[in-house]
C-alpha positions in Angstrom: 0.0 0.0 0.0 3.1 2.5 -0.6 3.3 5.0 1.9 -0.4 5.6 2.7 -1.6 6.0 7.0 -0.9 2.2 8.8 -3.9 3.5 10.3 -6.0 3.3 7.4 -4.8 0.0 6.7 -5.6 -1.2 10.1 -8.8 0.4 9.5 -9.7 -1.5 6.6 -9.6 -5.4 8.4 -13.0 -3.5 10.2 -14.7 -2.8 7.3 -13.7 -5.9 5.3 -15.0 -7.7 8.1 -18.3 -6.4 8.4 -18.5 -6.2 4.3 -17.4 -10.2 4.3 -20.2 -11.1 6.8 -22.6 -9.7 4.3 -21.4 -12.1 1.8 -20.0 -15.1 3.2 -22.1 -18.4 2.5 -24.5 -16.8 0.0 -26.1 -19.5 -2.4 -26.4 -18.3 -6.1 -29.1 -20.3 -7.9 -29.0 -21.0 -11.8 -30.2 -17.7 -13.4 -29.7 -15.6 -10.8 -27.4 -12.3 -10.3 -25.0 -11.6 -7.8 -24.6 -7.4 -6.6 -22.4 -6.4 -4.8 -24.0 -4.2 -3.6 -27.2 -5.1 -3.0 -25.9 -7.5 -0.3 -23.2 -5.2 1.1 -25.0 -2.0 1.6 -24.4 1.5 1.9 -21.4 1.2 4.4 -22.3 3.6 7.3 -21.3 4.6 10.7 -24.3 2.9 11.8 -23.6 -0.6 10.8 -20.3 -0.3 12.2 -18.1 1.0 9.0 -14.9 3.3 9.6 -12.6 5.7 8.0 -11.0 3.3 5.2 -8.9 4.3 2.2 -10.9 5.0 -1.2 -9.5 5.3 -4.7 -12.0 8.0 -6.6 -11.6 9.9 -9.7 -7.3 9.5 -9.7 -6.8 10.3 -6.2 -6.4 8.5 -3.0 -9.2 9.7 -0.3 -10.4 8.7 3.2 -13.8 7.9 3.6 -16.5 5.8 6.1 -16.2 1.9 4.7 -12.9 2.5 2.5 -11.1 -0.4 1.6 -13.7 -2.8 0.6 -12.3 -2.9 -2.9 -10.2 -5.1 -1.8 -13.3 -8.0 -1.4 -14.3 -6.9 -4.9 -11.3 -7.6 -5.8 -11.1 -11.1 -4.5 -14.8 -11.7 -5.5 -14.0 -10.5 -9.2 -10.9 -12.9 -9.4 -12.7 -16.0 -8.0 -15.7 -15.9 -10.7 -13.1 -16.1 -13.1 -12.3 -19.1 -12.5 -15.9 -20.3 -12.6 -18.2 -20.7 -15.8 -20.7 -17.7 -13.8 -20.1 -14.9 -16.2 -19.5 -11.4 -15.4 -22.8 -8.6 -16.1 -21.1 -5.6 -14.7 -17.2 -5.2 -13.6 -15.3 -1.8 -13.4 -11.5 -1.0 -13.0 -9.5 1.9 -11.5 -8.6 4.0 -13.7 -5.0 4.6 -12.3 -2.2 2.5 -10.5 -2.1 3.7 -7.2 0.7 2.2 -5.6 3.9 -0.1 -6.4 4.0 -3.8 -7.6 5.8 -4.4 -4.0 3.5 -7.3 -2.5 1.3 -7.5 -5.7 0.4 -11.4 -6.3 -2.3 -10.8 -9.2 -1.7 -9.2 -12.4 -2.2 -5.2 -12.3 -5.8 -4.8 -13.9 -7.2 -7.8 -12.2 -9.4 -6.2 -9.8 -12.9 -4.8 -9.7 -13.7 -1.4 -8.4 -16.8 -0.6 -6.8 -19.0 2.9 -5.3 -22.1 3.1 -3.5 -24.3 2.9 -5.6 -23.5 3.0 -9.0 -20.2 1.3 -9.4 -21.0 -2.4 -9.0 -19.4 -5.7 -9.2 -22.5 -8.0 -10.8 -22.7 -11.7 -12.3 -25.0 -13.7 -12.8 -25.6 -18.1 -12.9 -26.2 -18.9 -16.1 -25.1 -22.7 -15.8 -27.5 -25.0 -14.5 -26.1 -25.5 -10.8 -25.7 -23.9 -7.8 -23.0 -22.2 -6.1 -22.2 -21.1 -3.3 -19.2 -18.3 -1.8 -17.2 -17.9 1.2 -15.1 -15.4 2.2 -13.5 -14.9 6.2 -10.2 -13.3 7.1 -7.0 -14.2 8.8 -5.0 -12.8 10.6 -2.8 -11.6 7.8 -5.1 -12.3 4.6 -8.6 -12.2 3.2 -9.5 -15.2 1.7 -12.2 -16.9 -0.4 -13.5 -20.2 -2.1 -16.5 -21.1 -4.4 -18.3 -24.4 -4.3 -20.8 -25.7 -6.3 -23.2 -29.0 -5.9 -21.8 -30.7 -9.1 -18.8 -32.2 -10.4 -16.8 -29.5 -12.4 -14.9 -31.0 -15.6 -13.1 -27.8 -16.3 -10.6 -25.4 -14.7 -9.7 -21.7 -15.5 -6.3 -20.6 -15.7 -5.8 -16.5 -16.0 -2.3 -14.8 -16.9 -1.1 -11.3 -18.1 0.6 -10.6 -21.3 1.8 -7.4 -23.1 2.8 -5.6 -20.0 4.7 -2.7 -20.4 5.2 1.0 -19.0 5.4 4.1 -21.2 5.6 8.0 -20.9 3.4 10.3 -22.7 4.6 13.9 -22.3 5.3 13.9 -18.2 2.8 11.1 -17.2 3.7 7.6 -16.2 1.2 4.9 -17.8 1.4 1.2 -17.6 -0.9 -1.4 -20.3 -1.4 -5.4 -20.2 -4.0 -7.7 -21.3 -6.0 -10.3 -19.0 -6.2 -13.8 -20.9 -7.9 -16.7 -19.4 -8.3 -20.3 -20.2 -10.3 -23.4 -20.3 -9.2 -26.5 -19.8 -10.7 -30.0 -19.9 -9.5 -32.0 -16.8 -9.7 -34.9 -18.0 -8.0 -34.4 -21.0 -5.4 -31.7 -19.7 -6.0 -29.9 -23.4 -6.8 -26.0 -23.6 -10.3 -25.9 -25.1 -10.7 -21.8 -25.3 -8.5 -19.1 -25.0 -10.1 -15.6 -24.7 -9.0 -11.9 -23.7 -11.2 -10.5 -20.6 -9.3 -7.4 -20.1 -7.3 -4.8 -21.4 -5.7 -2.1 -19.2 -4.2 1.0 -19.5 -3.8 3.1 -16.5 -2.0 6.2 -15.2 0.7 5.0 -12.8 0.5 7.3 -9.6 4.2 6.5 -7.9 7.9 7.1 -9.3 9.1 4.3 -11.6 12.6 4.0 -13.9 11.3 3.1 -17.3 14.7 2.2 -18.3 14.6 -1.2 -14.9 10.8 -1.5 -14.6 10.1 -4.9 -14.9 7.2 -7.0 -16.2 4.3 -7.4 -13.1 4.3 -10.7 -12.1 1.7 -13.4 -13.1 
């Protein structure tokens, strides 16, 4: 999280908690849509919410709930490797802080704001499934089940990463692949692009040693 307030940070493990609690062990039935918000809420003093970090409009801001991106994020990464298929997903539209830490691609994530900024998908196969989230002590963590046998796995990787300048701004661009594959076979039956970023980068970088983000 760069150099941004411990305190914030600390901050956040009360909000994700509440925000998970909302969302752990929620069944999604064929045909129907998972929001993000409509489980979560409008994160208030109220229900317990904090000051959090927020990412809005390029800039980093302090606000009552901030830092539940970061289950979006999770959320967002754990349907893709699921056949449920994605209705509404947004990104940020800069890079706020440093690949230091970063164990998913840069672009991966899902952004959300009360109440028009949502993470939505929706069960178009014909079983159930079902999500968990809880925290750690030093990680938020997830799963998906479902009440059948599933014959395929999802594999997701970044390609064309690279950093550039244009005039005295810092940007960085990569695509988000994913594919299917047959388990019982081991063969690649589709390849597809999900995502292409390209994003203001918000911290100092050396384009002449900046290095591919990892995978």
């Amino acid at each position: 999280m760069g150099d941004s307030d411990p305190q914030l940070q600390e901050n956040k493990i009360v909000n994700l908690s509440i925000a998970s609690n909302r969302i752990d062990g929620i069944v999604i039935h064929p045909g129907e849509i998972f929001s993000f918000w409509e489980l979560v809420g409008k994160t208030t003093k109220a229900k317990g919410y904090i000051e959090g970090m927020q990412l809005s409009r390029g800039e980093v801001k302090t606000g009552v709930g901030g830092g539940i991106c970061q289950l979006a994020n999770l959320l967002y990464w754990m349907v893709l490797h699921t056949p449920l298929t994605i209705l509404e997903r947004h990104h940020h539209s800069f890079d706020p802080f440093p690949d230091e830490g970063r164990v998913l691609p840069f672009g991966s994530g899902a952004s959300v704001f009360f109440n028009f900024v949502d993470l939505r998908f929706q069960n178009k196969t014909e079983h159930s499934y079902q999500i968990h989230v809880w925290l750690t002590d030093m990680h938020l963590k997830g799963s998906i089940y479902t009440n059948e046998k599933v014959y395929y796995s999802y594999h997701i990787e970044e390609r064309n990463h690279i950093f550039s300048k244009k005039k005295d701004e810092n940007y960085r661009q990569n695509e988000i692949w994913r594919k299917t594959i047959d388990k019982r076979t081991g063969n690649c039956i589709n390849e597809e692009l999900l995502i292409k970023n390209y994003a203001e980068v918000k911290y100092e970088i050396n384009l002449d040693t900046a290095s591919q983000a990892p995978c």
